[in-house]
DSSP file (Angstrom, degrees, kcal/mol; ACC not computed):
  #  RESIDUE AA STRUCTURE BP1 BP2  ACC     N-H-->O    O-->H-N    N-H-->O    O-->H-N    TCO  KAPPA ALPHA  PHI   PSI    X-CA   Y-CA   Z-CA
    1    1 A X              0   0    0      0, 0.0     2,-0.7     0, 0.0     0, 0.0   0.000 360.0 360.0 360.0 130.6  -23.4  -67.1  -13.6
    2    2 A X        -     0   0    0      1,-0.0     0, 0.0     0, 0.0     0, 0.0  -0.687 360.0-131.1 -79.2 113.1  -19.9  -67.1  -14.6
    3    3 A X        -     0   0    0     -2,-0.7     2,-0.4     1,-0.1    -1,-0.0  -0.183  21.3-163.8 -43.1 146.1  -17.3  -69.9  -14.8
    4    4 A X        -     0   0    0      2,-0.0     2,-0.3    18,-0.0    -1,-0.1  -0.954  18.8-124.6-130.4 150.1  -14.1  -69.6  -13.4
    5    5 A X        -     0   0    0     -2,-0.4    18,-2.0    19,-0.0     2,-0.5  -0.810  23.0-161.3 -72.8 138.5  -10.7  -71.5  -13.9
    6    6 A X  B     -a   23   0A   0     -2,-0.3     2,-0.4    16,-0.2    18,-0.2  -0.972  12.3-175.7-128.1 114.8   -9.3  -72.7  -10.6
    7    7 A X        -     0   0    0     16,-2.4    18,-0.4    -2,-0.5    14,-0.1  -0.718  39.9 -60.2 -97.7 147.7   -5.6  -73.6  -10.8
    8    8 A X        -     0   0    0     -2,-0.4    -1,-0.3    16,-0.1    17,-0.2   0.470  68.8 -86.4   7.6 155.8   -3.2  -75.2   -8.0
    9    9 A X        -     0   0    0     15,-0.1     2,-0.3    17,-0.1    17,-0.3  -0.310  46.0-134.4 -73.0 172.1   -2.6  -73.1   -4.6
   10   10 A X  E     -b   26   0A   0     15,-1.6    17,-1.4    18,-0.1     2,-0.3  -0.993  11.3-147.6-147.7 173.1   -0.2  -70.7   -4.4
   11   11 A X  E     -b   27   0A   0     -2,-0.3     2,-0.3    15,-0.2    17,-0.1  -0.905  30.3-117.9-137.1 133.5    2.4  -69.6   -2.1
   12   12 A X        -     0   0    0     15,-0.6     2,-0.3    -2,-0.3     5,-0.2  -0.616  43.1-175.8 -42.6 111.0    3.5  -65.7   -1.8
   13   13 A X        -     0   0    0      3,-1.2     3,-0.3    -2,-0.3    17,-0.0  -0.979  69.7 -17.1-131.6 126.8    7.4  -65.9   -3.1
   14   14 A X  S    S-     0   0    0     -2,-0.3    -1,-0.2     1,-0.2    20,-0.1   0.986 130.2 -61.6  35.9  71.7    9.7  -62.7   -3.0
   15   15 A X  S    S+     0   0    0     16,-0.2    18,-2.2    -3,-0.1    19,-2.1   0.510 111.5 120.8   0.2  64.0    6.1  -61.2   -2.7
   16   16 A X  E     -g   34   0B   0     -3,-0.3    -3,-1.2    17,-0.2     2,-0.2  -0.677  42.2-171.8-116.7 161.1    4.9  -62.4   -5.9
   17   17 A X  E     -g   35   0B   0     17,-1.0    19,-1.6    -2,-0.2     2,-0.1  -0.874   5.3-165.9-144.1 137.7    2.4  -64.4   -7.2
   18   18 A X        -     0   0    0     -2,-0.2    17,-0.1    17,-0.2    19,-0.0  -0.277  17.3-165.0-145.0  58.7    1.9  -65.7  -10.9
   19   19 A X        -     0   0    0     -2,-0.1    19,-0.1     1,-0.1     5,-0.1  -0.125  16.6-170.6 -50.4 122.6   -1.5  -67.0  -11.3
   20   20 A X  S    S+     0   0    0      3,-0.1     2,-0.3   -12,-0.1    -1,-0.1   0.264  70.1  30.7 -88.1  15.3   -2.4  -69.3  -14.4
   21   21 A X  S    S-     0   0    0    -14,-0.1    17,-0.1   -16,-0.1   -15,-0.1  -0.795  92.1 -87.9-145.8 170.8   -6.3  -69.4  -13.8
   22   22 A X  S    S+     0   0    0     -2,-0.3    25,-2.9     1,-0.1     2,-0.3   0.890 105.8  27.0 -53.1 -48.9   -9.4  -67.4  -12.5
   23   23 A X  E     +ac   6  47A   0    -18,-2.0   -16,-2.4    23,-0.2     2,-0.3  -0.935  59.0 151.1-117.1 150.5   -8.9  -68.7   -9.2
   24   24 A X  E     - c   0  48A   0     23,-2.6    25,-3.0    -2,-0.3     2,-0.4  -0.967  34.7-111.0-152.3 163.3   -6.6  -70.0   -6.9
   25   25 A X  E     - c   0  49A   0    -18,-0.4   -15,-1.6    -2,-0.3     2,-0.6  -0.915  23.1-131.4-100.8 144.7   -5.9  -70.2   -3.2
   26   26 A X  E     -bc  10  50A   0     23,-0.8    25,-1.3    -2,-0.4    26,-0.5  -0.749  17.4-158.0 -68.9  71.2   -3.4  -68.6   -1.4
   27   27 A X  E     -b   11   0A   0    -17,-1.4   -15,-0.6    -2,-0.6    -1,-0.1  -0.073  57.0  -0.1 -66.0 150.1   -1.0  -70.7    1.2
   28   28 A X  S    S-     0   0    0    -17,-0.1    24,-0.5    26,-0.0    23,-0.2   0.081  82.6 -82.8  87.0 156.6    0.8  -69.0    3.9
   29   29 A X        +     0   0    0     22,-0.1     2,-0.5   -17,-0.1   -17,-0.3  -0.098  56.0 117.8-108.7-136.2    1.0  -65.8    4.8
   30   30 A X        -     0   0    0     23,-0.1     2,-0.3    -2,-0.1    25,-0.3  -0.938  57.7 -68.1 130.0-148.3    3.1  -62.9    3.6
   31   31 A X        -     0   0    0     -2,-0.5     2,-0.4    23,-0.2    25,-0.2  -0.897  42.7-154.6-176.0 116.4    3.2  -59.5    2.1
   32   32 A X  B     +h   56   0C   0     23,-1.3    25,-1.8    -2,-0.3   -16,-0.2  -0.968  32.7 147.8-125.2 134.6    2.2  -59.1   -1.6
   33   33 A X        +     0   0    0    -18,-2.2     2,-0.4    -2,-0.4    27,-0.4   0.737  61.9  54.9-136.0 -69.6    3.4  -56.5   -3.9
   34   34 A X  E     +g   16   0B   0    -19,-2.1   -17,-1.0    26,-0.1     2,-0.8  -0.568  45.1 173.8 -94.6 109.3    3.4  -58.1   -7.1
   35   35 A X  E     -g   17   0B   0     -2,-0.4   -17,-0.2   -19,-0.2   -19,-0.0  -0.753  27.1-134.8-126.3 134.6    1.2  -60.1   -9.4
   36   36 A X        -     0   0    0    -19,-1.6     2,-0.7    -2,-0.8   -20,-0.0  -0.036  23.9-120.7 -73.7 144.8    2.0  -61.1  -12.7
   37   37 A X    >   -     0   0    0      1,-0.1     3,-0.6   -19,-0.0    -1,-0.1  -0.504  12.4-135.1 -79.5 119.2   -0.8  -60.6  -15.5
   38   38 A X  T 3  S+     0   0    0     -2,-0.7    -1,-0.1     1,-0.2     2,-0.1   0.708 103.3   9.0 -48.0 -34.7   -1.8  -63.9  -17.1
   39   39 A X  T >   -     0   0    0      3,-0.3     3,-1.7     5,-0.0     2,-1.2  -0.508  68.8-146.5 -74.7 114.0   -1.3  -61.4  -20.3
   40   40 A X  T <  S+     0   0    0     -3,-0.6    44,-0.2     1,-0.4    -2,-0.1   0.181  95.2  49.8   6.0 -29.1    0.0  -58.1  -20.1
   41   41 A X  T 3  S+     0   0    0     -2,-1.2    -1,-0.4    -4,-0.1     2,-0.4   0.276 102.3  64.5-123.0  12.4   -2.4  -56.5  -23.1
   42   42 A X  S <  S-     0   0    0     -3,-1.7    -3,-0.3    38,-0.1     2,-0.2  -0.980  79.9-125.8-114.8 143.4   -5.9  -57.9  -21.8
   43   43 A X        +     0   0    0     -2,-0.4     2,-0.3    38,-0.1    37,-0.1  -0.635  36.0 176.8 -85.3 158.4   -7.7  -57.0  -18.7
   44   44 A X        -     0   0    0     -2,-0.2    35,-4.5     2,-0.0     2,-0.6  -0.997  31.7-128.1-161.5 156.9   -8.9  -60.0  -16.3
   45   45 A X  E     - D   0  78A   0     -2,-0.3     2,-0.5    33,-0.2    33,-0.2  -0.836  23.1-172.6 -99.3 117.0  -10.3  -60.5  -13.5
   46   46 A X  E     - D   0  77A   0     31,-1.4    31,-2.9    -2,-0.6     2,-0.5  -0.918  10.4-156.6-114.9 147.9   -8.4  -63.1  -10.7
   47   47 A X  E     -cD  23  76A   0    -25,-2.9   -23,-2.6    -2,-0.5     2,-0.5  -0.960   9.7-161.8-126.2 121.2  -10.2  -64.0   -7.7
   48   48 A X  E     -cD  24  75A   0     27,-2.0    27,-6.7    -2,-0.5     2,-0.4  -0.777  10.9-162.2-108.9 139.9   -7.8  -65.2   -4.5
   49   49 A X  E     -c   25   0A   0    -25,-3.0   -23,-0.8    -2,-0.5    25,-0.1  -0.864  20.0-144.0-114.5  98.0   -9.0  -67.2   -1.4
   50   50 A X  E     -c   26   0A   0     -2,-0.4    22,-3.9    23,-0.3    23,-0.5  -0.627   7.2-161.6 -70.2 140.7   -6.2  -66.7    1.5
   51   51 A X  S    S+     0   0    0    -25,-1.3     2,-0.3   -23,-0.2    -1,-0.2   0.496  80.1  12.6 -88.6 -20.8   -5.9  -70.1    3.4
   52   52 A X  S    S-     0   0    0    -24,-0.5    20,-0.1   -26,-0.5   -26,-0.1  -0.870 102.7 -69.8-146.8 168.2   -4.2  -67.9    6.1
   53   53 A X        +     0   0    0     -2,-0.3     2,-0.3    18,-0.1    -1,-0.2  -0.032  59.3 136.6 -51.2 166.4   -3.7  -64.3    7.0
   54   54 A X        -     0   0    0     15,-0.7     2,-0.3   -25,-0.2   -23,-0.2  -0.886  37.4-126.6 171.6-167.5   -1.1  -61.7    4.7
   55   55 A X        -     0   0    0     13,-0.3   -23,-1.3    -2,-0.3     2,-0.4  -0.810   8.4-140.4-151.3 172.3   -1.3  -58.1    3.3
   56   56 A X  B     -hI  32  67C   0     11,-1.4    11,-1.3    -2,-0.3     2,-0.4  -0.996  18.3-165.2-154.3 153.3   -0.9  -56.8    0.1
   57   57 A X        -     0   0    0    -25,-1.8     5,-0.3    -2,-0.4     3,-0.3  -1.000  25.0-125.7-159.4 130.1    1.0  -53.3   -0.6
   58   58 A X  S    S+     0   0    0     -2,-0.4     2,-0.1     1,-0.2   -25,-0.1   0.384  82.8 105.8 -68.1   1.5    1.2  -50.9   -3.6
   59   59 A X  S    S+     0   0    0    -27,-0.1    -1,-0.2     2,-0.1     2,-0.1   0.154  86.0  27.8-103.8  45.8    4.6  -51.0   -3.7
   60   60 A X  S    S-     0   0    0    -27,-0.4   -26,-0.1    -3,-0.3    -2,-0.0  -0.292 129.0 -42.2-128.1-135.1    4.6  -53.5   -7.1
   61   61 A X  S    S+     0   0    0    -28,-0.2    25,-1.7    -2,-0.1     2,-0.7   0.041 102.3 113.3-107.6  25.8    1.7  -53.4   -9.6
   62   62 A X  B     -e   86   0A   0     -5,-0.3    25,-0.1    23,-0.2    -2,-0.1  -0.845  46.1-172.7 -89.2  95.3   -0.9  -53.2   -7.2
   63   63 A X        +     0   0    0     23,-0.8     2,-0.2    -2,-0.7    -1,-0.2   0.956  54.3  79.3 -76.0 -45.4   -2.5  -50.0   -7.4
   64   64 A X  S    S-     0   0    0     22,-1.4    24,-0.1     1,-0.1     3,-0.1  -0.568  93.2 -94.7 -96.7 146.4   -5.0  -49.7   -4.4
   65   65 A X        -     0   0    0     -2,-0.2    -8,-0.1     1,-0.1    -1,-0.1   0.240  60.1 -82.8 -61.6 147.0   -3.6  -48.8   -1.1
   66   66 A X        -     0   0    0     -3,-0.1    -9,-0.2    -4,-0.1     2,-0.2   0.159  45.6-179.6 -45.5 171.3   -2.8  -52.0    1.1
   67   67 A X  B     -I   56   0C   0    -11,-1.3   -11,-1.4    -3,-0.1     2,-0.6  -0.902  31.2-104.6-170.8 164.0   -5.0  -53.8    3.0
   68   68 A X        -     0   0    0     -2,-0.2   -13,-0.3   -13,-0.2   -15,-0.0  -0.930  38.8-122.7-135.1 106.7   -4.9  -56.9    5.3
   69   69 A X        -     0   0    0     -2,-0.6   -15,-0.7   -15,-0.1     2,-0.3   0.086  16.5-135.0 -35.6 143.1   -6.4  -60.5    3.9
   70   70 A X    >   -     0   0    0      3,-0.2     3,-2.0   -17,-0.1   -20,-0.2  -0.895  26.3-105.4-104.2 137.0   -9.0  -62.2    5.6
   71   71 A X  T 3  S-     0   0    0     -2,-0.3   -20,-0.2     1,-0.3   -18,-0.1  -0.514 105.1  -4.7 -84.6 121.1   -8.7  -66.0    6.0
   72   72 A X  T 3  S+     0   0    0    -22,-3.9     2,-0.8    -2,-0.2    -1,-0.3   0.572  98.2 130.5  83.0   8.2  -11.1  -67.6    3.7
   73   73 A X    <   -     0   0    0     -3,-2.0   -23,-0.3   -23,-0.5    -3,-0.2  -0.689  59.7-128.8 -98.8  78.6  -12.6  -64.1    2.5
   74   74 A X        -     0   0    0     -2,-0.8     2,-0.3   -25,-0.1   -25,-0.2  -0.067  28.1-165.8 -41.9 120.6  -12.5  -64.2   -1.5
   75   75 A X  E     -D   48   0A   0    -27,-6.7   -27,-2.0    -5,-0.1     2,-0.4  -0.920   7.6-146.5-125.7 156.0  -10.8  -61.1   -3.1
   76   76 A X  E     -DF  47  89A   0     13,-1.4    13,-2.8    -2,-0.3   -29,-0.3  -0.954   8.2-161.3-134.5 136.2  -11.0  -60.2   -6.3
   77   77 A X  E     -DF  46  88A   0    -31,-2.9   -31,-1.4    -2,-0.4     2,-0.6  -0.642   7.2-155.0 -97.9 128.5   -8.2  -58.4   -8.5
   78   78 A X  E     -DF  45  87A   0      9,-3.9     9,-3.3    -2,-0.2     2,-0.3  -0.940   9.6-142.9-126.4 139.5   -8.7  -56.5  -11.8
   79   79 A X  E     - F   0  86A   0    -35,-4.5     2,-0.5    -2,-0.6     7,-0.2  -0.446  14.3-174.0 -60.7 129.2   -6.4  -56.2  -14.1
   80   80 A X  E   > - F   0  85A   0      5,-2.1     5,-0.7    -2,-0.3     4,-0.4  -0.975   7.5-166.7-113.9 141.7   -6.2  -52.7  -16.1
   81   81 A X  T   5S+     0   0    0     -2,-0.5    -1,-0.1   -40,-0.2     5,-0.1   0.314  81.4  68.0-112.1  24.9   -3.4  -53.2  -18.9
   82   82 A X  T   5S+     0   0    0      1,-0.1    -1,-0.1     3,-0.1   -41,-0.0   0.816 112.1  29.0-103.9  -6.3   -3.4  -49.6  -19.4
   83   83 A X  T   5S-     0   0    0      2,-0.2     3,-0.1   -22,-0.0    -2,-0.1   0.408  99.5-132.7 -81.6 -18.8   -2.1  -49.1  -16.5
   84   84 A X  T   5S+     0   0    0     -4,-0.4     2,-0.4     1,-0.2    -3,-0.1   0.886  70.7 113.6  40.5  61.9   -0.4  -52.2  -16.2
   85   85 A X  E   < - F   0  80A   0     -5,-0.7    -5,-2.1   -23,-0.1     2,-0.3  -0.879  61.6-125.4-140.7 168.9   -1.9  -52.4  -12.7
   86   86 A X  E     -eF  62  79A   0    -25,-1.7   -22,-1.4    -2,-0.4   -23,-0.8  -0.965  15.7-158.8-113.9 134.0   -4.3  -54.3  -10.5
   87   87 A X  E     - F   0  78A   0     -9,-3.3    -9,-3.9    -2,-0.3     2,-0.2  -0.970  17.6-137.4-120.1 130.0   -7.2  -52.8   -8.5
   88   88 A X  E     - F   0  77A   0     -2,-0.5     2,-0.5   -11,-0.3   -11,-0.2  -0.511  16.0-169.9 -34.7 117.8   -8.4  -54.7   -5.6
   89   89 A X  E     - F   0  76A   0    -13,-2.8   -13,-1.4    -2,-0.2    -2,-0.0  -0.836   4.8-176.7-129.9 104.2  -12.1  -55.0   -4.8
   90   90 A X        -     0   0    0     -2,-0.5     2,-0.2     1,-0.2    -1,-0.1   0.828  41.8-120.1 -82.3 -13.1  -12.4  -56.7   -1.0
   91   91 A X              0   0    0      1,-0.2    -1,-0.2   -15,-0.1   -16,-0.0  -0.626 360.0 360.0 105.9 168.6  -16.4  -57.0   -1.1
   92   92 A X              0   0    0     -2,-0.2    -1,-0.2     0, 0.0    -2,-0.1   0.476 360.0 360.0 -79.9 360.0  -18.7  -55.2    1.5
């Protein structure tokens, strides 16, 4: 089993997000296009828990196609940096 960091909640703003950990949860709902890469030249893995409903949409660094969060449903991000992108993995 792997450890994870779990930082502070965060709140979708000007449909961003800028996680400083492994995990966090999500407040709020909203429409997420962007998240920034803890750094830019490593890949990582983030795993988000939405406290409420939201979407997420390619039209930032989010490569795979949008999709509509489940409250309380962990999803998990990877980071590519050679892409500078994020690929979504929602689970079965």
């Amino acid at each position: 089993m792997v450890a994870l960091s779990k930082g502070s909640a965060l709140t979708i703003s000007s449909n961003t997000i800028t996680p400083t950990h492994d995990m966090h949860h999500v407040t709020g709902g909203g429409e997420l296009h962007t998240i920034t890469a803890p750094s830019p030249a490593y890949p990582c893995m983030l795993v988000l828990l939405f406290d409420s409903g939201g979407s997420w949409t390619t039209a930032g660094n989010i490569a795979t196609s949008g999709a509509s969060f489940s409250s309380n449903t962990p999803t998990i991000f990877i980071y590519d940096p050679d892409t500078t992108s994020w690929y979504v993995n929602k689970g079965p």
